[in-house]
C-alpha positions in Angstrom: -5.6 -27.9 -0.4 -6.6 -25.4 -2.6 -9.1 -23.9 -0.8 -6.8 -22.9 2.0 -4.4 -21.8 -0.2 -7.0 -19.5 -1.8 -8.2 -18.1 1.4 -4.5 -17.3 3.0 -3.5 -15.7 -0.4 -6.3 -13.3 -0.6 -6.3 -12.7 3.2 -2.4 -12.2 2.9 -3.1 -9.7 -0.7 -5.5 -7.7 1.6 -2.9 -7.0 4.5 -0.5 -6.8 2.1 -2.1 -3.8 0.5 -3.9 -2.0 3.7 -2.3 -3.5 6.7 1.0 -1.2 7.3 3.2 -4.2 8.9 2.7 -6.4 6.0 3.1 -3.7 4.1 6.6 -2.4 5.2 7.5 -5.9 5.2 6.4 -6.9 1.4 8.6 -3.3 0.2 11.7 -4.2 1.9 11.4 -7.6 -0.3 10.4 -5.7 -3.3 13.5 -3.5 -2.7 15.7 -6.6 -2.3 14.6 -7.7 -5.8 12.5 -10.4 -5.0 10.1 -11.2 -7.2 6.1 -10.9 -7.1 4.9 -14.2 -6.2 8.0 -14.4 -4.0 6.8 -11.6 -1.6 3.2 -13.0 -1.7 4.2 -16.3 -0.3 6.4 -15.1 2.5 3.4 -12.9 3.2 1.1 -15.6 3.4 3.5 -17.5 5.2 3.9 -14.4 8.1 0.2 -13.1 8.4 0.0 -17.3 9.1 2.9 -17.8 11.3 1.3 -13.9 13.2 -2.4 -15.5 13.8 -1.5 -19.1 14.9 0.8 -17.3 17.2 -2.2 -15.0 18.9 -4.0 -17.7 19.5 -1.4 -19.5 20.8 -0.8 -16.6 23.3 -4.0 -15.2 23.6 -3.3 -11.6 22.5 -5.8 -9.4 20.3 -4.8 -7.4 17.4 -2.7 -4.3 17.5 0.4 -3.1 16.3 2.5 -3.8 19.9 1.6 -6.9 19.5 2.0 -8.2 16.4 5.5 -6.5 16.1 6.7 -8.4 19.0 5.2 -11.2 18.0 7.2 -11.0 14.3 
Protein backbone atom coordinates (compact mmCIF):
# COMPACT_ATOMS: atom_id res chain seq x y z
CA UNK A 1 0.00 0.00 0.00
CA UNK A 2 1.95 2.64 -1.15
CA UNK A 3 -0.04 5.33 -0.43
CA UNK A 4 -0.09 4.70 3.27
CA UNK A 5 3.28 4.03 3.31
CA UNK A 6 3.96 7.49 1.75
CA UNK A 7 1.68 9.28 4.16
CA UNK A 8 3.15 7.62 7.57
CA UNK A 9 6.75 8.28 6.17
CA UNK A 10 6.35 11.89 5.66
CA UNK A 11 4.06 12.30 8.75
CA UNK A 12 6.80 10.33 10.69
CA UNK A 13 9.92 12.75 8.70
CA UNK A 14 7.89 15.80 10.07
CA UNK A 15 7.76 14.67 13.81
CA UNK A 16 10.87 13.35 13.39
CA UNK A 17 12.39 16.80 12.63
CA UNK A 18 10.02 19.25 14.86
CA UNK A 19 8.31 16.98 17.28
CA UNK A 20 10.86 16.74 20.43
CA UNK A 21 9.72 13.03 21.47
CA UNK A 22 10.38 11.68 18.09
CA UNK A 23 13.13 13.54 18.05
CA UNK A 24 15.01 12.39 21.21
CA UNK A 25 13.94 9.11 20.26
CA UNK A 26 15.43 9.07 16.41
CA UNK A 27 19.11 10.55 18.15
CA UNK A 28 19.43 7.84 20.65
CA UNK A 29 19.13 5.40 17.41
CA UNK A 30 21.45 7.58 15.41
CA UNK A 31 23.88 7.41 18.45
CA UNK A 32 23.48 3.58 18.61
CA UNK A 33 24.71 3.46 14.98
CA UNK A 34 21.70 2.62 13.34
CA UNK A 35 21.42 3.51 10.06
CA UNK A 36 19.07 6.24 8.27
CA UNK A 37 16.28 4.37 6.85
CA UNK A 38 16.55 2.24 10.04
CA UNK A 39 15.54 5.11 12.37
CA UNK A 40 12.86 6.31 9.86
CA UNK A 41 10.93 3.03 9.99
CA UNK A 42 10.98 2.60 13.78
CA UNK A 43 9.71 6.16 13.59
CA UNK A 44 6.99 5.50 11.43
CA UNK A 45 6.34 2.45 13.23
CA UNK A 46 6.06 4.56 16.96
CA UNK A 47 4.26 7.91 15.80
CA UNK A 48 1.75 4.71 14.45
CA UNK A 49 1.76 2.43 17.35
CA UNK A 50 1.38 6.49 19.57
CA UNK A 51 -1.97 7.48 17.48
CA UNK A 52 -3.80 4.06 17.22
CA UNK A 53 -3.15 4.05 20.88
CA UNK A 54 -5.05 7.71 21.54
CA UNK A 55 -7.70 6.65 19.90
CA UNK A 56 -7.91 3.61 21.48
CA UNK A 57 -7.85 5.50 24.94
CA UNK A 58 -9.31 8.52 24.04
CA UNK A 59 -6.58 10.99 25.12
CA UNK A 60 -5.57 14.33 23.12
CA UNK A 61 -2.10 15.32 22.29
CA UNK A 62 0.46 16.38 24.75
CA UNK A 63 3.61 15.47 25.93
CA UNK A 64 2.09 13.55 29.48
CA UNK A 65 0.42 11.66 27.40
CA UNK A 66 2.21 10.44 24.70
CA UNK A 67 5.18 9.65 27.04
CA UNK A 68 3.17 7.38 29.03
CA UNK A 69 1.66 6.07 26.28
CA UNK A 70 5.40 5.08 24.66
Amino acid sequence: RPNVRSAIYMAAFSARRCNPIFKAFAKRLEDAGKPYLVIQVACMRKHHITLNAMLKTGLTWNRQNVQEIS
